[in-house]
VMD Tcl script that draws the C-alpha trace (Angstrom):
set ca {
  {208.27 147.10 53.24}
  {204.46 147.27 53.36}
  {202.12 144.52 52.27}
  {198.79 145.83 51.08}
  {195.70 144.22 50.89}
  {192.36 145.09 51.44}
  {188.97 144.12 53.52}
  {185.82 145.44 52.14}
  {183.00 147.02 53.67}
  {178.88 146.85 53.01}
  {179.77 148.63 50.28}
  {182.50 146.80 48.52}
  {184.71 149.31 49.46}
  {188.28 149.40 50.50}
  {187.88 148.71 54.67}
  {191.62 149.04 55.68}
  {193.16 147.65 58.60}
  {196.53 148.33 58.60}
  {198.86 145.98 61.27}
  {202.26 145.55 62.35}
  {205.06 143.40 61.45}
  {208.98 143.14 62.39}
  {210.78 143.76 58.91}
  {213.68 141.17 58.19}
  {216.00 144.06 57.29}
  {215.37 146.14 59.97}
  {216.78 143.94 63.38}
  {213.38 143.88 65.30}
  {212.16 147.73 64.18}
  {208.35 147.79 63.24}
  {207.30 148.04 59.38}
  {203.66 148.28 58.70}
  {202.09 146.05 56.12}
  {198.51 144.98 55.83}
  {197.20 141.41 56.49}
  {193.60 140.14 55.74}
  {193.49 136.62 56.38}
  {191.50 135.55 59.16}
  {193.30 133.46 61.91}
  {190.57 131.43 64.54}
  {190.62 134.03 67.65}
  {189.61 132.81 71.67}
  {187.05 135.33 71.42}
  {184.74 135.07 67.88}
  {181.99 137.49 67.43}
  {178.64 135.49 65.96}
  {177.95 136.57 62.57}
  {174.32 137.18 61.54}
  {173.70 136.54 58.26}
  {170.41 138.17 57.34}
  {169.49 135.97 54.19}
  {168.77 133.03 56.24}
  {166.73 135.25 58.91}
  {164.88 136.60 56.37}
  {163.75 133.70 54.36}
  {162.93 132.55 58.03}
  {160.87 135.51 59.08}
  {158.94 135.05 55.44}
  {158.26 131.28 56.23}
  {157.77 131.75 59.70}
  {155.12 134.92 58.98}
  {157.36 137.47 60.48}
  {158.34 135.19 63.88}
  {161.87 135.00 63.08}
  {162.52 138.28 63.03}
  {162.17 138.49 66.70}
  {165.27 136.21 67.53}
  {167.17 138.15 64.44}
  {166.81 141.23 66.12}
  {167.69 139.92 69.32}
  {170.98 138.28 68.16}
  {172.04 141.71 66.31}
  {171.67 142.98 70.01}
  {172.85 140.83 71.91}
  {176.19 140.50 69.35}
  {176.21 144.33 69.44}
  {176.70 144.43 73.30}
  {179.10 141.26 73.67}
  {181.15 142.82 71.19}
  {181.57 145.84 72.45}
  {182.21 144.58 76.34}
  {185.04 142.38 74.55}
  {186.21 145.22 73.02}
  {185.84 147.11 76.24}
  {187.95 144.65 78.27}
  {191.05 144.44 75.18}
  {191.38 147.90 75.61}
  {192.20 147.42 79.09}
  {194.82 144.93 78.57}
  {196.44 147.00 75.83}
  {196.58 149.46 78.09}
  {197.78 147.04 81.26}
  {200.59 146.14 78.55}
  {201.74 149.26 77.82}
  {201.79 150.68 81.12}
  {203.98 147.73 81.96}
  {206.85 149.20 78.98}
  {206.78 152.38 80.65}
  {204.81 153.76 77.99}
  {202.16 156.72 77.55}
  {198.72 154.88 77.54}
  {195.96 156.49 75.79}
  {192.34 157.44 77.49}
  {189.96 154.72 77.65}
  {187.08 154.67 74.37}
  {183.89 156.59 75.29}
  {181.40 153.16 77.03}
  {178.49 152.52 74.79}
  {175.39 151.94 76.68}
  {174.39 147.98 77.25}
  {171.00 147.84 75.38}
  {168.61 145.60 76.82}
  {168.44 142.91 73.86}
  {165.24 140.95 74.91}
  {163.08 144.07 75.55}
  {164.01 145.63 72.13}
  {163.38 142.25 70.41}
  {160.23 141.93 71.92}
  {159.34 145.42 70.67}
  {159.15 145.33 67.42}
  {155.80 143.72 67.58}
  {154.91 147.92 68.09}
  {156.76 148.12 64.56}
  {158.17 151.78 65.31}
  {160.85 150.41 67.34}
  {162.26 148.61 64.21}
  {163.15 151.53 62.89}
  {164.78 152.99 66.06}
  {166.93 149.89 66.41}
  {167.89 150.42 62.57}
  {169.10 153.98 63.81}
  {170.47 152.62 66.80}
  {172.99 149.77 65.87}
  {173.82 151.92 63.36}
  {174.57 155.21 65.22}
  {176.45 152.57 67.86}
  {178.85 151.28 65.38}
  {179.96 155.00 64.06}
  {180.62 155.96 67.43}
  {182.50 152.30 68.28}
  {184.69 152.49 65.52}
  {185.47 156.03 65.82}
  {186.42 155.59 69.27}
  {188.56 152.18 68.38}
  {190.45 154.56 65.75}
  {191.16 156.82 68.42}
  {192.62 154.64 70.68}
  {194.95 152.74 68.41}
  {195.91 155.26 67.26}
  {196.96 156.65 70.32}
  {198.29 153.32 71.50}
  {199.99 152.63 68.43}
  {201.02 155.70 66.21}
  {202.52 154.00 63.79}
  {199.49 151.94 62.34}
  {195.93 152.84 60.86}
  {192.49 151.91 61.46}
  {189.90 152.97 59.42}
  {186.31 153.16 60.34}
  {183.77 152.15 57.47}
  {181.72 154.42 55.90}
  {178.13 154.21 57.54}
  {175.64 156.84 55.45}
  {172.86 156.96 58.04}
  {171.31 159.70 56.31}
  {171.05 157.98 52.70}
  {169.69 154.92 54.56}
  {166.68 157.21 56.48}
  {166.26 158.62 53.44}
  {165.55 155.38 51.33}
  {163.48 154.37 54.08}
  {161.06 157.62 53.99}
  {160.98 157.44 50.51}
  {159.70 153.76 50.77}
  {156.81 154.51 53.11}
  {159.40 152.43 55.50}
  {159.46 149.07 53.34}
  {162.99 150.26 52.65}
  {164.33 149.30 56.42}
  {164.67 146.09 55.25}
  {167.88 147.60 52.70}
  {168.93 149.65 56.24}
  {168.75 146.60 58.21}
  {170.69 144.53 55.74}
  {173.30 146.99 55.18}
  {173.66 147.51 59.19}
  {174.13 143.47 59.03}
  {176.72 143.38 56.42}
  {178.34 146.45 58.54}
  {178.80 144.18 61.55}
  {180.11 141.42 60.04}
  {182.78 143.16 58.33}
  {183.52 144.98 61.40}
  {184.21 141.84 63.26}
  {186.09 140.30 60.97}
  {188.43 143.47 60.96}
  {188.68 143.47 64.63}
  {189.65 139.52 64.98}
  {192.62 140.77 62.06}
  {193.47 143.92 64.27}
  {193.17 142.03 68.10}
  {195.67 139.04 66.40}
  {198.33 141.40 65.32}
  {197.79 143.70 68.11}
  {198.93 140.89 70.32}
  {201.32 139.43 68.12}
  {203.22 142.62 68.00}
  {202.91 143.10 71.55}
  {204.91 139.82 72.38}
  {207.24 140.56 69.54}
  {208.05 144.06 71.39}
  {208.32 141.69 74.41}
  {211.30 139.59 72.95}
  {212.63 142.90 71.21}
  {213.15 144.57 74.47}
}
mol new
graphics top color blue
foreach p $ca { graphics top sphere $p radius 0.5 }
foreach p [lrange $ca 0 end-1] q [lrange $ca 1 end] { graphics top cylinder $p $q radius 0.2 }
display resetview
């Protein structure tokens, strides 16, 4: 039987990754349950945590936020290339069972992360990079969801809830003090999507050896 716990997303609400395990009663058949704590990974996406950056940007007279917005960047863009290349050996595995491999996720542009960083001194572009990490992470996980659950019917990813158009609005409404909320939202966004997809990449491959032995 299922197991059901839950991640949580900027929000504080239910973030659902839903995994694989053999049941006990069922000789090797796969049950899904849901699993939510984290297990150290080869590859570990940096966290940014945007308190500390932005106590450092006020005692640093807005310096800091220059290597902040650089490391959401450059995270965004390592993150998605690792994501990039596990797709490929999910799909390397499953074409090695004989078994119907689903397209390969839409490739996300690589965004130049020093050049943007060293934009925002122009100010408009902190906005666009607001818009564009966020926009980038709708399409990512949408794209992820697709693909698992092509690769793997029987289990459920499900993207977070990202309201771009609540967050433009705040800002607008603000005079644009409010992309500081946007930015911190996007922050809390990424972190809780990496820490979903070290949960999903560990029982992704756990299950894959398990169907290993099975067969």
């Amino acid at each position: 039987m299922g197991v059901a716990h839950q991640l949580l997303d900027a929000k504080g609400r239910p973030y659902k990754v839903w995994v694989l395990q053999p049941s006990q009663r069922s000789n090797g058949q796969i049950d899904v349950y849901m699993e939510t704590q984290m297990q150290s990974q080869v590859y570990v996406d940096r966290k940014v945590w945007f308190s500390m950056w932005f106590l450092g940007a006020v005692a640093s007279f807005g310096l800091a936020f220059f290597p902040m917005y650089y490391r959401l960047m450059e995270g965004r863009n390592k993150h998605f290339l690792h994501e990039a290349e596990f797709e490929e050996k999910v799909m390397a595995y499953l074409k090695s069972q004989g078994k119907q491999t689903p397209s390969i996720s839409q490739r996300l542009p690589n965004r130049n992360a020093k050049a943007w960083a060293v934009s925002i001194i122009l100010i408009i572009p902190i906005f666009v990079i607001a818009y564009l990490l966020s926009k980038d992470l709708v399409v990512h996980e949408s794209n992820q969801d697709a693909f698992l659950a092509t690769a793997f019917p029987t289990r459920i990813f499900m993207p977070q809830t990202i309201p771009i158009k609540t967050y433009v609005i705040v800002t607008v409404c603000t005079l644009g003090v409010g992309v500081i909320y946007w930015l911190y939202k996007v922050v809390n966004l990424y972190n809780a999507h990496f820490k979903a997809q070290m949960q999903v990449e560990k029982e992704v491959t756990r299950l894959m050896e398990e169907e290993k032995v099975v067969s």
